[in-house]
C-alpha positions as CSV (number, residue, x, y, z in Angstrom):
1,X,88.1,28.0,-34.1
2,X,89.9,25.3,-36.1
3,X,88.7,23.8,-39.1
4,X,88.8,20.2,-40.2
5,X,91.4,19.5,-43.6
6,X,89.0,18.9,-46.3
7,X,89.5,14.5,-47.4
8,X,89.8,14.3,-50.9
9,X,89.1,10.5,-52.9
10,X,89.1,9.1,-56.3
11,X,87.1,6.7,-57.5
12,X,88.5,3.3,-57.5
13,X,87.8,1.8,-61.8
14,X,88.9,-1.2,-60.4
15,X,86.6,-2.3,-57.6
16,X,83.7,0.0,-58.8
17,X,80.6,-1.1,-60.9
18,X,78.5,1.4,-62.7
19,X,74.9,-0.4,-63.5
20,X,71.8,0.6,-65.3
21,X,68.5,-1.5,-65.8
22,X,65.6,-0.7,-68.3
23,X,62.4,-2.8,-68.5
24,X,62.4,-4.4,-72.5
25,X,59.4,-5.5,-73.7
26,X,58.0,-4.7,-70.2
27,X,58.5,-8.4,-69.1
28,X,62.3,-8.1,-68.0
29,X,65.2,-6.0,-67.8
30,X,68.4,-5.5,-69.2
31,X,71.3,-4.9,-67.4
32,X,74.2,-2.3,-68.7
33,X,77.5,-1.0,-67.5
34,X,79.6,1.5,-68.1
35,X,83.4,0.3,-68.4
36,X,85.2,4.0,-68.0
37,X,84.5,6.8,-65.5
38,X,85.9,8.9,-62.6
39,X,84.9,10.4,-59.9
40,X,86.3,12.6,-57.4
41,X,84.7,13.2,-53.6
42,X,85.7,15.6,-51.2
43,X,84.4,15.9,-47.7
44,X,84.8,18.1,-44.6
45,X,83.7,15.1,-42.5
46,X,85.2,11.5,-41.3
47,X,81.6,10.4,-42.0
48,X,81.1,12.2,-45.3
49,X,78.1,14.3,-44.5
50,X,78.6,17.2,-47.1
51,X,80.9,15.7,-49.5
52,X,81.2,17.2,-52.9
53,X,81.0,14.7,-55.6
54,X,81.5,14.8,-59.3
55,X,81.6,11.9,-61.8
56,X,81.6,11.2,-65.2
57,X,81.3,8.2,-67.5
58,X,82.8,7.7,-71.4
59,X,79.5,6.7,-73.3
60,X,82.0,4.6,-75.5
61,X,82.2,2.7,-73.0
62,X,78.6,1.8,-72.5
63,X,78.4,-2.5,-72.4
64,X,75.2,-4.7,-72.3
65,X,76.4,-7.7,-73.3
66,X,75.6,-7.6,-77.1
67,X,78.0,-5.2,-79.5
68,X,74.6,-4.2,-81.7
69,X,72.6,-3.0,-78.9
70,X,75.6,-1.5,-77.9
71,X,76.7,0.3,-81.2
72,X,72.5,1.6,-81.0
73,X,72.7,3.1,-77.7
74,X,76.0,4.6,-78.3
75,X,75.1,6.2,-82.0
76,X,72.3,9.3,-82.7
77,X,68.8,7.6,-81.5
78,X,70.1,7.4,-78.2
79,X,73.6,8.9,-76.2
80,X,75.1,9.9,-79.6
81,X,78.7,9.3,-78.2
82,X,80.2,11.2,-80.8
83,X,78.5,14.6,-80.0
84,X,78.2,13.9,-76.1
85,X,80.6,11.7,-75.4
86,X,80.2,11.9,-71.4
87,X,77.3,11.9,-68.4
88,X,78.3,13.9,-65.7
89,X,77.0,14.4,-62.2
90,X,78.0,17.0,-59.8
91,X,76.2,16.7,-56.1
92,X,74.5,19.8,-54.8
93,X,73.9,18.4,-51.5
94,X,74.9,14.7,-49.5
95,X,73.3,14.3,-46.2
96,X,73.5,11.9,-43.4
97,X,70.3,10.7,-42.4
98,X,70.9,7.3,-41.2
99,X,74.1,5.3,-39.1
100,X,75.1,4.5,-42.8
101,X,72.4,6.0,-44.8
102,X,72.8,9.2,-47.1
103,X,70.6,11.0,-49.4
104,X,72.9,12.5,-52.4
105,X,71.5,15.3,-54.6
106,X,73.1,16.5,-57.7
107,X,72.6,17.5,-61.0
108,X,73.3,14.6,-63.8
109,X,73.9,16.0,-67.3
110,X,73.3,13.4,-70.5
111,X,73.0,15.0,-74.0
112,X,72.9,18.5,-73.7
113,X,69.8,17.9,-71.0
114,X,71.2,18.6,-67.0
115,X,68.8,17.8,-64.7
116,X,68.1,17.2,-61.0
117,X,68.5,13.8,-59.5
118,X,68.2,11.9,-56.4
119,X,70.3,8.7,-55.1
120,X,70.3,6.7,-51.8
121,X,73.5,6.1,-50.8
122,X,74.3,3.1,-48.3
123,X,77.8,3.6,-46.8
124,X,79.7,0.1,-46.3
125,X,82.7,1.6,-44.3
126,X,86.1,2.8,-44.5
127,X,89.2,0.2,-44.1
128,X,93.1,0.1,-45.0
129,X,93.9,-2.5,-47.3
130,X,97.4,-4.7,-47.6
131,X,99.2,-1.3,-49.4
132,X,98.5,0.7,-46.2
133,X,95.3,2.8,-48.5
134,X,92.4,4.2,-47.1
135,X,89.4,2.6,-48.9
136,X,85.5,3.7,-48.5
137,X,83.1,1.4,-50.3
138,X,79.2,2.6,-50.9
139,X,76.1,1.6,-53.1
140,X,74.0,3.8,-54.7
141,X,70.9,3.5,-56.4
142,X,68.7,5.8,-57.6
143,X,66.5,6.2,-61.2
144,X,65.6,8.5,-63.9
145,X,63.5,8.7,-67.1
146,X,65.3,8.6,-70.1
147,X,62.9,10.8,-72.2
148,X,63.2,13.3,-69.7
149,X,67.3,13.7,-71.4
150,X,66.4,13.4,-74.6
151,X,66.6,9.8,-74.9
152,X,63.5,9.5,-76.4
153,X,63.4,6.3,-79.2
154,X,60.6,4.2,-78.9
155,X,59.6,1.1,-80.7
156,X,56.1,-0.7,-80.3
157,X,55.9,-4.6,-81.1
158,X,53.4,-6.1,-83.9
159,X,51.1,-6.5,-80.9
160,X,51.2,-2.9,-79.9
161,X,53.7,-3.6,-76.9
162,X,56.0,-0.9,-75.2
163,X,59.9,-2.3,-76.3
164,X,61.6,0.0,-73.6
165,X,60.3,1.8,-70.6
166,X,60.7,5.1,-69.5
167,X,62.5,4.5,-66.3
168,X,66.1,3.6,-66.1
169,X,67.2,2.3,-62.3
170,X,70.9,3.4,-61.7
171,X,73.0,0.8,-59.4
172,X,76.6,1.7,-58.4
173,X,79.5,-0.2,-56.4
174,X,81.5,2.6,-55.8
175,X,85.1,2.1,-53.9
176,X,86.9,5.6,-52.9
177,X,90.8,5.8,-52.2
178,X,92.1,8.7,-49.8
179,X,94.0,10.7,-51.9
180,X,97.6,11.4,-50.0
């Protein structure tokens, strides 16, 4: 009986986006980022059917666009950076279910609140660039409510409108480089 060498990858900072998008004053959506995080993937498989994945992301390094709303979601009313100062996600399951489709299940940890979560993963292929490294590129999306963690501000206009929804859609860009 042989067994296969267990691949292991690393995240790629440089060609990887991490996006989030919550509804503001339910009649559009802001777009955020985070700037630093890792991840680390290991898989029994060419395909990566049953890969073990763990990531985290710096809450410092959270970035809408506009330093206030920044400085807000990083202090007490929302991540409170300086007590938690990282999400983290570690996969329970990752399962092929299409030519390049997988469903990832994991556990995703923000505050002191770990929780399970769901993400569709769409595989976009494995090539070696000019440096002779093994790159796998996928997008993943997937979404969560933010009171369920403990992100639970709320603010209500002068009219009685909702300022932030509930739901937070997750969007990642995520290239992997074969470890050697």
């Amino acid at each position: 009986m042989s067994t296969q060498a267990i691949s292991k990858w690393s995240i790629d900072p440089t060609h990887s986006e991490i996006h989030f998008k919550v509804k503001h004053l339910m009649i559009n959506k802001v777009t955020g980022s985070f700037n630093k995080f890792e991840g680390s993937i290991e898989t029994p498989n060419e395909d990566f059917n049953q890969a073990k994945v763990s990531f985290s992301a710096d809450i410092v390094s959270i970035d809408t666009g506009m330093e206030m709303r920044d400085s807000h979601l990083k202090g007490a009313e929302f991540f409170n950076a300086e007590k938690y100062p990282q999400l983290r996600f570690e996969s329970t399951s990752m399962e092929k279910i299409g030519d390049v489709i997988y469903l990832l299940k994991g556990n995703i940890t923000i505050l002191d609140t770990t929780l399970p979560i769901q993400l569709d993963v769409e595989y976009g292929g494995k090539i070696v660039d000019f440096y002779g490294n093994t790159k796998a590129g996928f997008e993943i999306t997937g979404k969560l409510n933010r009171k369920e963690f403990g992100l639970a501000w709320d603010g209500v206009t002068d009219t009685g409108g909702i300022v932030l929804s509930n739901e937070v859609k997750l969007a990642l860009n995520v290239q992997l480089q074969l470890l050697k």
